[in-house]
C-alpha positions as CSV (number, residue, x, y, z in Angstrom):
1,X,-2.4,14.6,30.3
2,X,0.1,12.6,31.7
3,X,3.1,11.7,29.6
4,X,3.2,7.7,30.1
5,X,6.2,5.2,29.5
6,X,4.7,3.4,26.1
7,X,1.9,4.3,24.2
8,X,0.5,7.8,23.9
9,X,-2.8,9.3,24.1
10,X,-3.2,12.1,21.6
11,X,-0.7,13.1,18.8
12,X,-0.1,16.0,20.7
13,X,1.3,13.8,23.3
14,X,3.6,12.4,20.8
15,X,4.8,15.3,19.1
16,X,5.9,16.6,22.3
17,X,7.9,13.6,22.5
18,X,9.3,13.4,19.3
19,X,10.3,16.8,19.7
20,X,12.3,15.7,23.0
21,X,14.0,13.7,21.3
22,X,14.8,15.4,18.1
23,X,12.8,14.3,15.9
24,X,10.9,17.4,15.1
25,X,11.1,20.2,12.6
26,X,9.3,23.2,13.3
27,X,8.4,25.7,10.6
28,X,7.2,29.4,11.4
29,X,6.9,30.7,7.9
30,X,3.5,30.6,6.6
31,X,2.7,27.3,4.2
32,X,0.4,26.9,1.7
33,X,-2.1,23.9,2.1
34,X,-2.4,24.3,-1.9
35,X,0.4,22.2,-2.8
36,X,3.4,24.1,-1.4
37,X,2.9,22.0,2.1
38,X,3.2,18.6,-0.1
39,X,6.0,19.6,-1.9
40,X,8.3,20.3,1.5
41,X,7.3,17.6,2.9
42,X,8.3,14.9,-0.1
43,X,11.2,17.4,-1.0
44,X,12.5,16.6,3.3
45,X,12.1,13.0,2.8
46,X,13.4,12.3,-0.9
47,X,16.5,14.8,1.0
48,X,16.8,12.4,4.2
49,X,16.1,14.9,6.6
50,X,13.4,12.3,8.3
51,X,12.4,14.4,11.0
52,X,8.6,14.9,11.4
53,X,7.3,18.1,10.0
54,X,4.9,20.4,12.5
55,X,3.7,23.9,9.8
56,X,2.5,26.4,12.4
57,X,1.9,28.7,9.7
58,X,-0.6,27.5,7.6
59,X,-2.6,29.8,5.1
60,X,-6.1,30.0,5.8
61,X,-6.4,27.9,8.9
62,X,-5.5,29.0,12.5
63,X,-5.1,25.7,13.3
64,X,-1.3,23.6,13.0
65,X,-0.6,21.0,10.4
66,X,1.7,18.0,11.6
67,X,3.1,15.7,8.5
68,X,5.9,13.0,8.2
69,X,4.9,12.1,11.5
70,X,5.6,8.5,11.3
71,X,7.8,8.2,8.2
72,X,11.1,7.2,10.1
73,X,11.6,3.6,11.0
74,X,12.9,5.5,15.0
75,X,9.7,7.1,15.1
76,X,7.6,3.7,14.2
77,X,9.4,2.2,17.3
78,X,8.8,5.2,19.3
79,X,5.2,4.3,18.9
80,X,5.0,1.4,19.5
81,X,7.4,1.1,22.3
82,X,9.0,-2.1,20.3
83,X,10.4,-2.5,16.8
84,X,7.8,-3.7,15.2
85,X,9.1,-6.9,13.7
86,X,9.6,-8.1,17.6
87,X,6.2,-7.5,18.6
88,X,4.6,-9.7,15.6
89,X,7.1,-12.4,16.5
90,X,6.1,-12.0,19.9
91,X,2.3,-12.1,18.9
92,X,2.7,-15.4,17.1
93,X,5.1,-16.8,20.0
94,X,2.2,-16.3,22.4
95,X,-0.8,-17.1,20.2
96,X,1.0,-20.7,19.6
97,X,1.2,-20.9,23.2
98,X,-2.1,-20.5,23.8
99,X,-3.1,-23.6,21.2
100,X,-3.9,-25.4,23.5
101,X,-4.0,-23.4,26.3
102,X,-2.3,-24.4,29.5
103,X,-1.6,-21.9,32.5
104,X,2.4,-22.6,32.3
105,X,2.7,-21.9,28.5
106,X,0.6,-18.5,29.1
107,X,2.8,-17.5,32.2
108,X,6.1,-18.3,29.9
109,X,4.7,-16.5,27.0
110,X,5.7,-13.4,29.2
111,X,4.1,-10.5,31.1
112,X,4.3,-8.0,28.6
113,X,2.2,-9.8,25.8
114,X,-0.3,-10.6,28.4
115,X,-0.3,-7.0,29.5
116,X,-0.8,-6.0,25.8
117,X,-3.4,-8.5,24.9
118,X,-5.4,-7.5,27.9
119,X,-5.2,-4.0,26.6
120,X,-6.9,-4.9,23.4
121,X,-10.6,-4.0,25.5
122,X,-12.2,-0.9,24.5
123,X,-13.4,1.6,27.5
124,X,-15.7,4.5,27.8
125,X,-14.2,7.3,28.6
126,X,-14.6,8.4,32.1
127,X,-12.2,11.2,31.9
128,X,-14.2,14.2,30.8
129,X,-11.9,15.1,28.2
130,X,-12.8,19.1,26.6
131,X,-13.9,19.4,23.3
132,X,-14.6,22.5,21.5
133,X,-17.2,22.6,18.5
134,X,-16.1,24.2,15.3
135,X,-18.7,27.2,15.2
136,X,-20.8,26.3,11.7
137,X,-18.6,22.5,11.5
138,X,-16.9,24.6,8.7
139,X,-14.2,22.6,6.7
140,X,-12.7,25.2,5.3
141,X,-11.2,26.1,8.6
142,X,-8.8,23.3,8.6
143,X,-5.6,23.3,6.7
144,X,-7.0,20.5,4.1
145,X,-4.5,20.0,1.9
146,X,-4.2,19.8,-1.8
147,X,-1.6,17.6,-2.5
148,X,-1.1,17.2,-6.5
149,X,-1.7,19.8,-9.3
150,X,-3.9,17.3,-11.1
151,X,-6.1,16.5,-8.2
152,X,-10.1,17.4,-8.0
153,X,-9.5,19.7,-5.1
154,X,-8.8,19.0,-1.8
155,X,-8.9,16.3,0.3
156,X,-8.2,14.8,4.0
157,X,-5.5,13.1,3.6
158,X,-5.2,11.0,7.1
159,X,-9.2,10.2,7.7
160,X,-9.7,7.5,9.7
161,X,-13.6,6.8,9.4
162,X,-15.6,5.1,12.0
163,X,-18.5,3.3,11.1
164,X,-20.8,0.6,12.7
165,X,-22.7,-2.7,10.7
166,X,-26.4,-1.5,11.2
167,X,-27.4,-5.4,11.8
168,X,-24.8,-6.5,14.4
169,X,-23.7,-3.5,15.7
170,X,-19.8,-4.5,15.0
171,X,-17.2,-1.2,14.6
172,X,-15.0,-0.8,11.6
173,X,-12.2,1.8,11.4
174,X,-10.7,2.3,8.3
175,X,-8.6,4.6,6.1
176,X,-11.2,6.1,2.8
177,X,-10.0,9.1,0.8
178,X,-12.0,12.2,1.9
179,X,-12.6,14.6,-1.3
180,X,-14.0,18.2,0.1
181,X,-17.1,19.3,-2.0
182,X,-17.8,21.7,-0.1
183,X,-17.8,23.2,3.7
184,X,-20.2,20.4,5.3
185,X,-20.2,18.1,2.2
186,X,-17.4,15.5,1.4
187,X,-16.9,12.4,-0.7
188,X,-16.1,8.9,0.8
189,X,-14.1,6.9,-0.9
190,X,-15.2,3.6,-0.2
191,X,-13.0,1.2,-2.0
192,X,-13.1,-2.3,-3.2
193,X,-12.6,-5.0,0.1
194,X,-13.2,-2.2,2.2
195,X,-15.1,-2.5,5.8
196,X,-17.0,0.6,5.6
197,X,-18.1,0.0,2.2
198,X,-19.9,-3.0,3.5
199,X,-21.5,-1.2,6.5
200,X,-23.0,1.0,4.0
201,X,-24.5,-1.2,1.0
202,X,-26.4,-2.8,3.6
203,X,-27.2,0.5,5.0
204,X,-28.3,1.0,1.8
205,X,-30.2,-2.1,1.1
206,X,-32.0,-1.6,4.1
207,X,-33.0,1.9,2.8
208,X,-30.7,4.2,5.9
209,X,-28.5,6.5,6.0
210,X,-25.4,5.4,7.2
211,X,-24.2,7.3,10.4
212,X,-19.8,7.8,10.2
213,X,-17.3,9.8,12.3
214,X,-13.8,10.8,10.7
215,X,-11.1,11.5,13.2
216,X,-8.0,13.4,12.2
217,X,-5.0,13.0,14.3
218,X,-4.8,10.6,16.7
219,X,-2.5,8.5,18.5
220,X,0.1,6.6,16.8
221,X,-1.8,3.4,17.5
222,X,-4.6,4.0,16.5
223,X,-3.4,5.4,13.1
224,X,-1.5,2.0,12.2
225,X,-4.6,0.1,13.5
226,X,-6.5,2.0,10.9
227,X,-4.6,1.1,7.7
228,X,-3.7,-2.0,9.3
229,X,-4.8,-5.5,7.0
230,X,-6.8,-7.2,9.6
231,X,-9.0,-10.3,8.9
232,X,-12.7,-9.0,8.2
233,X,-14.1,-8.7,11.7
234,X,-11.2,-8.2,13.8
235,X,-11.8,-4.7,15.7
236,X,-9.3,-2.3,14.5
237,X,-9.7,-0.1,17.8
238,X,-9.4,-3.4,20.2
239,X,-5.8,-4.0,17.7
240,X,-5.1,-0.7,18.3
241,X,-4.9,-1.1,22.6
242,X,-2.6,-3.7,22.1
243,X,-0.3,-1.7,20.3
244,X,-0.6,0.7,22.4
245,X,-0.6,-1.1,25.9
246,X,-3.5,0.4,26.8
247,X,-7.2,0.4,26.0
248,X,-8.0,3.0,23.4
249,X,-10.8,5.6,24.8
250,X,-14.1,5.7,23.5
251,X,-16.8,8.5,23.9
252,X,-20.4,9.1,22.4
253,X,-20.4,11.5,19.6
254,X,-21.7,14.8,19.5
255,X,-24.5,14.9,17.1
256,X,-24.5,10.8,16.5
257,X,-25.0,7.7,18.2
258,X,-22.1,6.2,17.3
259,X,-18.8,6.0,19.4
260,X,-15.9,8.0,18.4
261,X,-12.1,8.2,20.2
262,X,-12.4,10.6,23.1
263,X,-8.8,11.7,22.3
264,X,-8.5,12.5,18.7
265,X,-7.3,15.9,17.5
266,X,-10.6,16.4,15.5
267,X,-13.4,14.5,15.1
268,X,-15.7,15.4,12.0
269,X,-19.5,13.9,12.6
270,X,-22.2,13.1,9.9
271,X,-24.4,10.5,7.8
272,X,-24.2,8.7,4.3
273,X,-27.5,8.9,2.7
274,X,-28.5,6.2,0.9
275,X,-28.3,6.0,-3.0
276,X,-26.4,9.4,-3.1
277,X,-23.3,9.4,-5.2
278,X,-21.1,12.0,-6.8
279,X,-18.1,12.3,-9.2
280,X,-14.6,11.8,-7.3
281,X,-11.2,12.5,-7.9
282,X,-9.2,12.4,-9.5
283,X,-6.3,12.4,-7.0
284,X,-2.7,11.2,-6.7
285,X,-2.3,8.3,-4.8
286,X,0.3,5.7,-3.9
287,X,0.4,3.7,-7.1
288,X,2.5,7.1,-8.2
289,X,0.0,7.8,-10.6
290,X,-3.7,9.7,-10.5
291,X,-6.4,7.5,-10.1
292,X,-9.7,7.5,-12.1
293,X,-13.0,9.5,-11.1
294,X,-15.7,7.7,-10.0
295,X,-19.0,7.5,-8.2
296,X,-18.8,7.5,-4.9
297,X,-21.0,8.1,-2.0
298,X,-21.3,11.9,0.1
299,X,-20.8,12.4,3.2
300,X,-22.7,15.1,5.1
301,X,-20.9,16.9,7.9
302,X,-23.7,17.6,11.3
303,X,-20.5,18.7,13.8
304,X,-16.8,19.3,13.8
305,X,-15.2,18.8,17.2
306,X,-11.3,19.5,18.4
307,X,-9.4,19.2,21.7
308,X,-8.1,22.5,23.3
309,X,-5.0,23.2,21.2
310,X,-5.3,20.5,18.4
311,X,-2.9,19.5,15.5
312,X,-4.5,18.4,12.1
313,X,-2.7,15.7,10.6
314,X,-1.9,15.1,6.6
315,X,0.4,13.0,4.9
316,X,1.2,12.5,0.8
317,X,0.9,9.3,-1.3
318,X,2.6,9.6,-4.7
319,X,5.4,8.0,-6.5
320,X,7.6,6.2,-3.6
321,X,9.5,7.2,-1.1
322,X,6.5,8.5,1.0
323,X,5.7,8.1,4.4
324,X,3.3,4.9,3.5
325,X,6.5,3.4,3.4
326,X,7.0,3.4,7.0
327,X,3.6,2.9,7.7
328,X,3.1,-0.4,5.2
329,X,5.8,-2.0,6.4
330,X,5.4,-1.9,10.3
331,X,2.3,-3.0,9.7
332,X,3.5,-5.8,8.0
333,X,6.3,-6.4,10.4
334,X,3.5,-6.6,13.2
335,X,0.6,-9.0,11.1
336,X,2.7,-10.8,8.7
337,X,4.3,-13.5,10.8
338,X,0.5,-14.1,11.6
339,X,0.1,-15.8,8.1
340,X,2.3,-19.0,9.8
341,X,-1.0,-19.7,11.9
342,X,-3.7,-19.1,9.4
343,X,-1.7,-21.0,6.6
344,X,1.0,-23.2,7.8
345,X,3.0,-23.9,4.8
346,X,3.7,-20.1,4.3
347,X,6.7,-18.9,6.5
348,X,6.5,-15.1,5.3
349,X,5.1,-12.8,2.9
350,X,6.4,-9.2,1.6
351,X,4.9,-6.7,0.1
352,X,6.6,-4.3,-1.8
353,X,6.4,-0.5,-0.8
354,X,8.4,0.2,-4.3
355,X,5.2,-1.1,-6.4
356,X,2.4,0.8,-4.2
357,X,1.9,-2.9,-1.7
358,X,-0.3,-4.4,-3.9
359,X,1.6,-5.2,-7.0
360,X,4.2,-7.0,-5.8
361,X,3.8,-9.8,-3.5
362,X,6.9,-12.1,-1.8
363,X,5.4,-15.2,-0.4
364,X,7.9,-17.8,1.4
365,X,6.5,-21.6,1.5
366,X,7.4,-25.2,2.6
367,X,7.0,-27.9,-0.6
368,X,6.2,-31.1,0.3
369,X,4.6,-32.3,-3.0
370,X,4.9,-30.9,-6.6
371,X,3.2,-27.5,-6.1
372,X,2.4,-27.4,-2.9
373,X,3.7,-23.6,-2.6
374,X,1.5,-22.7,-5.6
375,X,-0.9,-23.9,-3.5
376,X,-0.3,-22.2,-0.5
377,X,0.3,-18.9,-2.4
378,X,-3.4,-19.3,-4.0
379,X,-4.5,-19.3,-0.2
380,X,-2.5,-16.1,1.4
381,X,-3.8,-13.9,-2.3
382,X,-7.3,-15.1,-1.1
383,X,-7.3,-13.7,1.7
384,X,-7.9,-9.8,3.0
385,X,-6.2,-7.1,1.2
386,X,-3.7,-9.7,-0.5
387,X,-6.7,-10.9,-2.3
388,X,-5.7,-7.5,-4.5
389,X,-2.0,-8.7,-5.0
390,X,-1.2,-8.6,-8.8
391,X,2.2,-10.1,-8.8
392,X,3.5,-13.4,-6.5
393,X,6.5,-14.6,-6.7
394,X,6.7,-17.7,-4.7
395,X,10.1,-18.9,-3.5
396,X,11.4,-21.9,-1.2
397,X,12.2,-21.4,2.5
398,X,16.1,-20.2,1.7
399,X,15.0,-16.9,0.1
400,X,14.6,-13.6,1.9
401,X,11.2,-12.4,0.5
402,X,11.9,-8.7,1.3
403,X,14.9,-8.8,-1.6
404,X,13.5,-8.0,-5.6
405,X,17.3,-9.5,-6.1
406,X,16.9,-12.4,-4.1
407,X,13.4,-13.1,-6.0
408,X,15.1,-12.7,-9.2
409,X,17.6,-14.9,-8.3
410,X,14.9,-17.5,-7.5
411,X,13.1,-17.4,-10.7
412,X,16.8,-17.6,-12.3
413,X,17.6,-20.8,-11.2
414,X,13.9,-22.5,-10.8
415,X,11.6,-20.8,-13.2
416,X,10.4,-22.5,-16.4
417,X,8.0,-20.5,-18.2
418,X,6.4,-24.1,-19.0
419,X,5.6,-25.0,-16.0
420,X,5.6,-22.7,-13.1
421,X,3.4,-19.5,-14.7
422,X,-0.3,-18.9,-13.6
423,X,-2.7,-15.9,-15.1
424,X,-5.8,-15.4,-13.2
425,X,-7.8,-13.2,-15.2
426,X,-11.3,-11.5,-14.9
427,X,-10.8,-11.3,-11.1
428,X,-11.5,-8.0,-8.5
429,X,-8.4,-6.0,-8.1
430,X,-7.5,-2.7,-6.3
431,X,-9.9,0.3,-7.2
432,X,-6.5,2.7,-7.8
433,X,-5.3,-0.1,-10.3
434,X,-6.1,1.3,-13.8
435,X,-4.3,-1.1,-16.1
436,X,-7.0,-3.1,-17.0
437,X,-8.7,-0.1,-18.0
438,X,-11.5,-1.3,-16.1
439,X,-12.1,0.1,-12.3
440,X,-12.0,-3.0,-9.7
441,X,-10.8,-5.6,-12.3
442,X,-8.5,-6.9,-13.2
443,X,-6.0,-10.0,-13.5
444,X,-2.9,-11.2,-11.5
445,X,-0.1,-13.5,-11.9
446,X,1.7,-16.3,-9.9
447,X,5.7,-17.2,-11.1
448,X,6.8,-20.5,-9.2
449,X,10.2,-20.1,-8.3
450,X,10.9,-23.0,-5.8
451,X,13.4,-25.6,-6.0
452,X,12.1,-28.4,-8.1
453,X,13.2,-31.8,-7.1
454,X,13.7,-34.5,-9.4
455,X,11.4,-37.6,-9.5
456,X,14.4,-39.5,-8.4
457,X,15.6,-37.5,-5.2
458,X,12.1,-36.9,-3.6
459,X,10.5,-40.8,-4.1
460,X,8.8,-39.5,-7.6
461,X,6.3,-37.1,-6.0
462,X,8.0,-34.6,-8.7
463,X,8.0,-35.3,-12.2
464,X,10.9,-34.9,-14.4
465,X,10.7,-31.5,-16.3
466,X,12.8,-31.4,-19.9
467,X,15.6,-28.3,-20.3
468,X,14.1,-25.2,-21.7
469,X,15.5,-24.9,-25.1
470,X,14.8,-21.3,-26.0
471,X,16.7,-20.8,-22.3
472,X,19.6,-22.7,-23.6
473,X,20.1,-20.8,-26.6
474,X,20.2,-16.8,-24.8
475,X,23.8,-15.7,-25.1
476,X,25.0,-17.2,-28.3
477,X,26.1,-14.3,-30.7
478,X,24.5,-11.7,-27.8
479,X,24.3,-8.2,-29.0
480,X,23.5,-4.8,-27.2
481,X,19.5,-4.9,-27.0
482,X,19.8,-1.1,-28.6
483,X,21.3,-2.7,-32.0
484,X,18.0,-4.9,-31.6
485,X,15.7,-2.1,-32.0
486,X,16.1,1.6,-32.5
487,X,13.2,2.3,-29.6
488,X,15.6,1.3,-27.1
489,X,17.0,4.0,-24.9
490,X,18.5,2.2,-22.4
491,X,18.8,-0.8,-20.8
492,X,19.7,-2.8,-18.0
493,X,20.2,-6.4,-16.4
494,X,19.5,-7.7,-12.8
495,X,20.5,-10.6,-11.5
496,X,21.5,-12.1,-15.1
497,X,17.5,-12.8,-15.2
498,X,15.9,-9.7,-16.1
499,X,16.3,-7.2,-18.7
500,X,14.4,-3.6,-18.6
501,X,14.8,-2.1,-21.9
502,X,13.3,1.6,-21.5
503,X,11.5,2.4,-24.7
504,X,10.6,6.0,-26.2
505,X,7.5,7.3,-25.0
506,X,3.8,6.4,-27.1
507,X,2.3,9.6,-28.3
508,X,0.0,8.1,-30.1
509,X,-3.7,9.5,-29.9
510,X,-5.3,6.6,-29.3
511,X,-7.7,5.9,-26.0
512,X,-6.7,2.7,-25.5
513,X,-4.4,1.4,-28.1
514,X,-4.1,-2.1,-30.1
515,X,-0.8,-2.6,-29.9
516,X,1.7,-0.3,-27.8
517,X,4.8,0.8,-29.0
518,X,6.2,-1.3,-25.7
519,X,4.8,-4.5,-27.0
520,X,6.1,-4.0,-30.9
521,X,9.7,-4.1,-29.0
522,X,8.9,-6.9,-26.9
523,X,7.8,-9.3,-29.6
524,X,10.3,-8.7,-31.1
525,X,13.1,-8.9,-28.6
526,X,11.4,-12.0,-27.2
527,X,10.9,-13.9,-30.9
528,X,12.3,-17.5,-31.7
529,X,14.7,-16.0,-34.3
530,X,16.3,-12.9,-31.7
531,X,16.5,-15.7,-29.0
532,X,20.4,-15.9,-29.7
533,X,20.9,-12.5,-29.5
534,X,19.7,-12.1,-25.9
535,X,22.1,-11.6,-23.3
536,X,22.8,-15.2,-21.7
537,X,20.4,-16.2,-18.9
538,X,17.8,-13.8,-19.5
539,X,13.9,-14.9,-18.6
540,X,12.0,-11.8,-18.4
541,X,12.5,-8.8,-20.2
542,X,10.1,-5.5,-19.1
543,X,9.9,-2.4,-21.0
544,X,9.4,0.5,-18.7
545,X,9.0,4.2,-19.8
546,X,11.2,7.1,-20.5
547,X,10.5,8.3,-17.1
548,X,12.4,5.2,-15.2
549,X,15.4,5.6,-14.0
550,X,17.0,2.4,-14.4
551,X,19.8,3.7,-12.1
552,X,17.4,3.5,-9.0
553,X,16.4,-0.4,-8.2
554,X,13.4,1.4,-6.6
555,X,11.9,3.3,-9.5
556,X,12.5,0.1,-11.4
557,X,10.0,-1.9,-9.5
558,X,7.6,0.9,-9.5
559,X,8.0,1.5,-13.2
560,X,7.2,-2.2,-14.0
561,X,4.9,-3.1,-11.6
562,X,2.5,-0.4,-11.6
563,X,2.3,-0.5,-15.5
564,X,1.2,-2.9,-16.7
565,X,-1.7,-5.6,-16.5
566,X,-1.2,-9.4,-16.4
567,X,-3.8,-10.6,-18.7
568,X,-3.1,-7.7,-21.7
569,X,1.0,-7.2,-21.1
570,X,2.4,-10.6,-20.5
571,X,3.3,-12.6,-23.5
572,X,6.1,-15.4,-24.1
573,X,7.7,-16.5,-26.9
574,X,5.7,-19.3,-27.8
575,X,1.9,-19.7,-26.3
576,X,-0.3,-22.6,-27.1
577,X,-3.4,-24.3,-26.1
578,X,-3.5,-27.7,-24.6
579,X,-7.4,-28.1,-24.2
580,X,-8.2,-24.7,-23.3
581,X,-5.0,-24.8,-20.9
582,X,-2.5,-22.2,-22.4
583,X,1.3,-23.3,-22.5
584,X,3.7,-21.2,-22.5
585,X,7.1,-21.3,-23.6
586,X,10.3,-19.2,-23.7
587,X,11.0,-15.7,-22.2
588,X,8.4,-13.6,-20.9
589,X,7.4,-10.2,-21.9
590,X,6.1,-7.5,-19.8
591,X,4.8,-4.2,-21.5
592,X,5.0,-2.1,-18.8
593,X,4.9,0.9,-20.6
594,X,2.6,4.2,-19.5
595,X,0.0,3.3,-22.3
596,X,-2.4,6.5,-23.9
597,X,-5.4,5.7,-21.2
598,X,-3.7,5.3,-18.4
599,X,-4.0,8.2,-15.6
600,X,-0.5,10.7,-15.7
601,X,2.1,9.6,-13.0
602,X,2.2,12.4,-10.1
603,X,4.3,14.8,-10.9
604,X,4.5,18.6,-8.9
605,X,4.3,21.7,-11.3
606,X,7.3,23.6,-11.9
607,X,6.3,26.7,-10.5
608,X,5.6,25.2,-7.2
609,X,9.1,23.3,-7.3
610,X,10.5,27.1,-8.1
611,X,8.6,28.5,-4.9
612,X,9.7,25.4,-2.4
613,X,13.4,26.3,-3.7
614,X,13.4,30.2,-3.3
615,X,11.9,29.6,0.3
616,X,14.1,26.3,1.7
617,X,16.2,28.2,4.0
618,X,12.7,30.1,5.1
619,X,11.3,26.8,5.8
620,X,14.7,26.0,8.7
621,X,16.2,23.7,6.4
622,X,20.2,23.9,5.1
């Protein structure tokens, strides 16, 4: 197949490529799928050595394994052919252009983004592209990886699941964890907000099985297009062509009537039956902890198909850095600018790799009026896959929403606990989010951190607000926060706003406790009499657990924001009701302490650590 100047066909194609260029690491020695492969390939990026990772070697499997494939921000653009933040600018440039459309304003708008839109069409195949069937459609051929030692088994770790509304026809492709139950039985993790999942309930209210197609390995574009957060509707394989430049190929399956991608590396073919379900996981994923079993529905395996010398593809989600990272944020390099044209008082949003996307939110908006950003930010975590954000911190158009600092420094110098804090409890969150104890629920919280204009300077659309007193007071006879309780560790302080105190771990026995050793500390840290004793200018203080290392900014923001839930953790100094409108007052409290209930963080067993470090140089690594 020929090579082509942007966009690629298989991920053959692009391995060959990246290995032009020198961004491939082969290794010979024989891997084990059963955690060893994992552990290289988090122990090569946590090291730096970026390159993608191609295991020829792999026990049990005659087939290649390819991994870190697109966890390098070089490799991202050698995708796409663009960095990705220029092509979403370029994608909103031309779609405002086209409002209304006028001939000139699409000729300015440049070749290139025409060339790519018109590549967003779908085509049937008319090469006849060979594929071999997997004698018996056998998984256990393929070198299916178990990633963590606390997982369920194994599972596909980059499935990218095909699956067609049985009323109108319309295609979804989306990412669903893939647990193997056996060697033509698998689970399909159909999550909350997920496409799939609503292709099969009304598959399943209508009484049908539900026909799917999981590739493994295909073209860069196509993989981003997969995980990518489009509005419900929008055809991931159509996005997919324009990020490629080309039409992505489309074929008839083997043993369904569906269409599957004539190029992938592997194609796995087979129905959902209806009202079927079975216990997954658990499994690490990339909150960095193990999610919860649950009851999902099976997936039957009818045939596995493969090109002529195919690569199986496999990635690790677990406590970040992993390659998500690369692959969240191109994606929101390439969609996010988007949210100017959908909501036009937002000027940029961020999600935060560091808290596993969801938790942590960044939204940029104009204000107007007194809360018009609140507003706005009510809008973008309505929408999509933001509708699962926990966290948003909204900030005025001068702050860089991709900075935790430059949020901090925000809600420094514009947050009032009084005024500018909204809980939304008893609402759907992420299925991986387990701190509500309660899979799919949850609660989330928005902190106001605009500038506030006085009645006076903006005409009186904003009302006068009166000085926090319990802000006033921090810093008056400070004292080390360890001399204010014997639980504290450590400590630390960001941006003269934030404190983490790291508290001794809870052994307590208890499910799901009353009161958390984390919150004892906090209430009392945070209490109208201790106020003076707080370092000066603190607003929030989190407790995190012994495993944070408050030296790393990163593992803060993942030890805080994956721990803890809004409605259960947050408290303030003083709370009251107004009606049945709570007021709060004074410094916030976040418990985000690993709490007895919650699933363990991922961590790799010592023995395979020992085995990865005896066999490093084995593996062509220095």
């Amino acid at each position: 197949m020929a090579s082509h100047e942007r966009g690629f066909d298989t991920l053959s194609q692009f391995l060959t490529r990246l290995e032009r260029e020198g961004e491939l690491h082969r290794i010979t020695a024989e891997v084990d799928p059963m955690l060893e492969a994992s552990e290289i390939a988090v122990c090569a990026l946590r090291e730096g050595r970026s390159k993608a990772l191609l295991f020829e070697n792999v026990k049990g499997s005659r087939f290649p394994l390819a991994m870190n494939v697109l966890a390098s921000d070089r490799r991202v653009e050698l995708a796409l052919g663009a960095h990705p933040e220029s092509l979403g600018e370029s994608l909103v440039h031309f779609a405002e252009q086209m409002l209304p459309p006028k001939p000139k304003q699409i000729w300015d708008a440049g070749k290139p983004m025409i060339s790519r839109i018109l590549s967003a069409r779908v085509r049937r195949s008319s090469l006849d592209i060979a594929r071999t069937s997997l004698q018996g459609s056998d998984l256990n051929e393929l070198p299916i990886l178990q990633t963590w030692p606390e997982d369920a088994g194994k599972f596909i770790t980059l499935p990218q699941v095909f699956t067609y509304d049985p009323k109108s026809g319309k295609r979804n492709l989306g990412m669903y964890r893939i647990q193997i139950y056996g060697p033509a039985e698998t689970g399909m993790h159909w999550q909350i907000q997920k496409g799939g999942g609503f292709h099969y309930h009304q598959a399943e209210a209508m009484g049908k099985p539900l026909e799917a197609a999981i590739a493994v390995g295909t073209d860069p574009a196509l993989l981003l297009a997969t995980i990518a957060p489009l509005p419900e509707g929008i055809d991931e394989v159509m996005f997919a062509g324009f990020l490629r430049g080309r039409p992505t190929q489309m074929r008839k399956g083997n043993s369904i009537s569906i269409d599957v991608p004539a190029n992938a590396e592997f194609i796995i073919e087979g129905m959902v039956p209806p009202l079927e379900r079975r216990l997954e996981g658990p499994f690490g994923d990339h909150f960095g902890h193990y999610s919860h079993a649950g009851m999902f529905p099976i997936f039957h395996v009818r045939a596995i198909t493969h090109l002529s010398k195919p690569v199986f593809a496999a990635t690790v989600v677990g406590k970040p850095p992993m390659e998500d990272k690369w692959l969240g944020d191109a994606n929101q390099q390439i969609l996010g600018p988007l949210a100017r044209l959908i909501h036009p008082d937002i000027e940029s949003v961020w999600a935060f790799y560091e808290a596993g996307f969801h938790n942590l939110l960044g939204v940029r908006a104009r204000e107007r009026y007194a809360k018009e950003a609140m507003k706005a930010a009510l809008g973008i975590i309505s929408d999509g896959q933001l509708s699962l954000t926990k966290c948003a911190i909204v900030v005025s158009n001068t702050v860089e929403t991709r900075s935790f600092r430059a949020l901090l420094r925000a809600i420094r110098d514009n947050f009032d606990s009084r005024y500018d804090f909204l809980l939304l409890s008893n609402t759907a969150m992420d299925t991986l989010d387990f701190t509500s104890y309660t899979m799919n629920m949850g609660s989330k919280m928005l902190l106001d951190a605009t500038e506030k204009l006085s009645a006076t300077s903006s005409g009186g659309k904003y009302p006068d607000r009166k000085p926090n007193e319990f802000y006033s007071r921090t810093g008056k006879t400070p004292e080390d926060p360890k001399n204010l309780n014997f639980k504290i560790l450590d400590w630390k302080i960001i941006e003269e706003v934030l404190l983490v105190v790291k508290i001794a771990n809870d052994n307590s026995s208890q499910t799901v406790p009353l009161k958390t050793i984390g919150r004892e500390v906090l209430e009392k840290l945070i209490a109208d009499s201790n106020i003076e004793k707080l370092p000066k200018g603190i607003k929030i203080i989190a407790a995190v657990s012994e495993d944070v290392d408050l030296s790393s900014e990163m593992e803060t923001i993942w030890g805080i924001f994956t721990r803890f839930d809004a409605a259960r953790d947050v408290m303030f100094t003083r709370s009251t009701l107004q009606g049945i409108s709570p007021i709060h007052e004074g410094i916030m409290g976040i418990d985000a302490t690993w709490k007895p209930g919650y699933p363990n963080p991922c961590v790799m067993s010592e023995e395979i650590i020992q085995r990865v470090d005896a066999r490093w140089k084995e593996f062509g690594f220095r």
